[in-house]
N, C-alpha and C positions, 0 to 999 in steps of 0.2 A: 504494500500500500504506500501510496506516495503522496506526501503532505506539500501543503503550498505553501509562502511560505509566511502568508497568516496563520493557519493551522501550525508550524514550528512556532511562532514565536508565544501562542498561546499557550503550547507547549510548555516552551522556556516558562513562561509566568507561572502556570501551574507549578512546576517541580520547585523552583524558586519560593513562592509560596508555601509548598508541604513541606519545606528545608525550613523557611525564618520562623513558620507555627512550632515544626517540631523540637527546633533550640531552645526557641521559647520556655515550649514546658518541661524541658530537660533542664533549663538556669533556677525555673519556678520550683521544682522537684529539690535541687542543692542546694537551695539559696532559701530558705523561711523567710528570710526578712523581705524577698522579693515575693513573695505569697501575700495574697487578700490582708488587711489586717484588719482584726480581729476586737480591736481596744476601741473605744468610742474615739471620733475624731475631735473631741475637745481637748484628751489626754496627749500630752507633749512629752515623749521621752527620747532617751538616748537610746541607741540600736543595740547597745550590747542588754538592752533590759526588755526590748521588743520579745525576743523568743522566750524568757523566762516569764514574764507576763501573759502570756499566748500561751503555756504549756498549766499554768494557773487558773487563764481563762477556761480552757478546754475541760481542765478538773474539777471546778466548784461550780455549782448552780448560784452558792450564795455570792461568789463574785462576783459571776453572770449579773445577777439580779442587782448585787452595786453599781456594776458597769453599765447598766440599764438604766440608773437612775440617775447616774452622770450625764450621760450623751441626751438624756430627755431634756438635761438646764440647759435652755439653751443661752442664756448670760454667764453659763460658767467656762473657765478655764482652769485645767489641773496641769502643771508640771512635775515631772519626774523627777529627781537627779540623785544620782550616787555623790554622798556626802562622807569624804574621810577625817573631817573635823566634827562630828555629831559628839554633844556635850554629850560626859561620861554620868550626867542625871538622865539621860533618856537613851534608847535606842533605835528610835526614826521620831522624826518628828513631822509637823504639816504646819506652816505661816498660813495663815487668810489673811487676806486682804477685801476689802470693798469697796469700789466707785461707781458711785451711782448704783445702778441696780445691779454690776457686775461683781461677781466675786470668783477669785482669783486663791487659786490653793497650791501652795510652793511645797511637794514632800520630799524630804530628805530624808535618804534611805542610807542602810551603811552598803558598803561594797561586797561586802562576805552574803551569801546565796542562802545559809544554811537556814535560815528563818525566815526567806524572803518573803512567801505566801502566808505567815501570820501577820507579818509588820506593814505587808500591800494592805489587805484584809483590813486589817486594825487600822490605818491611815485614812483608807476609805472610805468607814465607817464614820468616822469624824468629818469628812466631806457632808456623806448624808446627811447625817446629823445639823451638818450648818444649812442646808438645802431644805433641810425641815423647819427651821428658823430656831433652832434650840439655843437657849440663851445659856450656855455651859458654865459662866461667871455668874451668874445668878440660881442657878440650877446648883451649884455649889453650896451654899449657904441654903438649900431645903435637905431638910433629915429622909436619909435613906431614898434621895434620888439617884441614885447610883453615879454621881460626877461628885468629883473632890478635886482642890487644888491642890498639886504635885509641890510647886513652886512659885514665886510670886509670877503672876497671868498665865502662870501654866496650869490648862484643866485635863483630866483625864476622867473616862468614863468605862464601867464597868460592861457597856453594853459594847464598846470598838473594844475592850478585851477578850469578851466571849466572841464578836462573829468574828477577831482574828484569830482567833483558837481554832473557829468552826474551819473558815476557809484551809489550815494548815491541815487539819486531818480531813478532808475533803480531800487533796491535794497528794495526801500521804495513803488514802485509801486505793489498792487497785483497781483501775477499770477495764470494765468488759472490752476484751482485746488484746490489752498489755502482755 
């Protein structure tokens, strides 16, 4: 059979084509970070915490469900960052900020992985919690609401220690597959 040589060059386009698809999902296959992602697109991180947050996300529903309630604010922004100066009173910490109707959540996570999925968890929680409008400095000073100040304007609450406990064995439980 003898092609013309519109028919060759349609050719050419075709094989050309099933070549750039097929690298494609061969780069997408080795490469995670070049994969869909996964985290709401208001969350701002650095790439080396992309797959360790992704492998979190996949594990917990109770993540899922924080990550759900992040990406619904639509005036919020959350940043990431690996912090190797995190005061030796705490072990990750979250700044808020507010302007205007925007708030703005800076977490500083330590570098070491070994606890990551309780201290994301625990972080997160404290996010929602500001997205609920919980007044944690005044919630403070009522008996048995489960927030207490750690330090001066430092609050901590009982409920971001339990669902970072929850996401961690979440996380640490196998799944169907593994």
């Amino acid at each position: 059979m003898r092609m013309g040589s519109r028919g060759v060059l349609l050719f050419i386009i075709t094989v050309v084509a099933v070549i750039i698809f097929g690298a494609r999902t061969i780069v997408a296959d080795a490469d995670p970070a070049a994969c869909p992602r996964t985290l709401p697109a208001n969350i701002e991180l650095p790439r080396d915490l992309e797959r360790m947050l992704a492998k979190i996300y996949r594990a917990s529903a109770t993540f899922r469900g924080q990550c759900d309630r992040i990406a619904a604010a639509g005036t919020l922004s959350v940043k990431l960052q690996l912090d190797t100066n995190i005061p030796s009173s705490c072990t990750a910490f979250t700044r808020f900020q507010r302007r205007g109707h925007a708030l703005y959540a800076d977490v500083h996570l330590p570098p070491s992985g070994t606890l990551m999925a309780q201290l994301v968890g625990h972080e997160f929680e404290h996010i929602v919690e500001q997205l609920e409008g919980l007044d944690l400095r005044m919630l403070a000073h009522v008996p048995r609401s489960g927030v207490y100040e750690t330090s001066f304007e430092v609050y901590e609450s009982t409920r971001a220690q339990r669902v970072g406990r929850s996401v961690a064995a979440e996380v640490a439980t196998p799944q169907m597959g593994d």
